[in-house]
C-alpha positions as CSV (number, residue, x, y, z in Angstrom):
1,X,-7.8,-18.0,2.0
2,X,-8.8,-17.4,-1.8
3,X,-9.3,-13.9,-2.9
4,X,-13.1,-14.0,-5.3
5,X,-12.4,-13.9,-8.9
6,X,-14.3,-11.0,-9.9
7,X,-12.0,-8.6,-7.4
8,X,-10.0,-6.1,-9.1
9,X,-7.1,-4.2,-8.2
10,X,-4.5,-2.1,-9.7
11,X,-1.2,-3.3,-10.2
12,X,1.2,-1.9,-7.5
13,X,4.2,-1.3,-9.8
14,X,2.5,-0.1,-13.3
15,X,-1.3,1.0,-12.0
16,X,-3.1,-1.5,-14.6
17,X,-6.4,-3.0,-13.3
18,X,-6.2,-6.9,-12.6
19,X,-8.6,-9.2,-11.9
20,X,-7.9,-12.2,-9.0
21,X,-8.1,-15.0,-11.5
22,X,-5.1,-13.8,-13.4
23,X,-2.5,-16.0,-12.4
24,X,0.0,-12.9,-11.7
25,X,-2.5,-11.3,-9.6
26,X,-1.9,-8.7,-7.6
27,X,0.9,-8.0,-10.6
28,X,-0.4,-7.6,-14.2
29,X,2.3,-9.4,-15.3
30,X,5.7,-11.2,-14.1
31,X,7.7,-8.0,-14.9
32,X,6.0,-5.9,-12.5
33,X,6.3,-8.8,-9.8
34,X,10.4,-8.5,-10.8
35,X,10.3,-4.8,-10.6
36,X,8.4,-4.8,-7.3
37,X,10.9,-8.0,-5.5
38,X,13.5,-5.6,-7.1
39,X,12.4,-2.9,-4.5
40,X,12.4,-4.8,-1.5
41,X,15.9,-6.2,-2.6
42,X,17.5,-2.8,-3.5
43,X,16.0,-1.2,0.1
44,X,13.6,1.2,-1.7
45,X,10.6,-0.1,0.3
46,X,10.9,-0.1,4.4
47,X,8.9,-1.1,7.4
48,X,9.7,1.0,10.0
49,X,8.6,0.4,14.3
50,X,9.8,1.3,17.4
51,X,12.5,-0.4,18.8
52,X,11.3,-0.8,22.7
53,X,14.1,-3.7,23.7
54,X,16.1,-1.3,25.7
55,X,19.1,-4.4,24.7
56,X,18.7,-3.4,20.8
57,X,18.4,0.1,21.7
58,X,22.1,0.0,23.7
59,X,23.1,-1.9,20.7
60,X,22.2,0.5,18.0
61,X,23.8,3.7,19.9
62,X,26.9,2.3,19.5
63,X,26.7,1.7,15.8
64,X,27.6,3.9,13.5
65,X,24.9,5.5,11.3
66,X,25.0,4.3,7.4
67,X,25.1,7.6,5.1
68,X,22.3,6.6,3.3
69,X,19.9,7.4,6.8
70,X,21.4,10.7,7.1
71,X,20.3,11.2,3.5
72,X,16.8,9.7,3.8
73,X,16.2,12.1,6.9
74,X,17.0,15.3,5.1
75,X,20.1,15.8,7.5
76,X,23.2,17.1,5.3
């Protein structure tokens, strides 16, 4: 599937508009591609769902919760 050329966007990392036919498209440019995989490395981005596998669910009770999720919640 081939996005048209003449569709514009802005650039998810530094807001600039981009067109499709740029070859870094839907980044401006390969920095903000960088920056962005940088995210998703680092653990700044997240997709969060229900866990409903009542196996996972037994599993993660008896795991002990990483600091960093206290933090994220608010709960100090």
């Amino acid at each position: 599937m081939s996005t048209p050329p003449n569709r514009a966007l802005r650039c998810p990392t530094c807001r600039t508009l981009v067109t499709a036919g740029e070859g870094n498209f839907p980044f401006c440019s390969d920095r903000c591609r960088l920056i962005d995989l940088g995210k998703w490395a680092s653990g700044a981005y997240r997709i969060s769902s229900p866990i409903l596998d009542p196996d996972v669910l037994e599993g993660l009770e008896n795991t002990p919760r990483r600091q960093e999720d206290d933090d994220d919640r608010g709960d100090r």
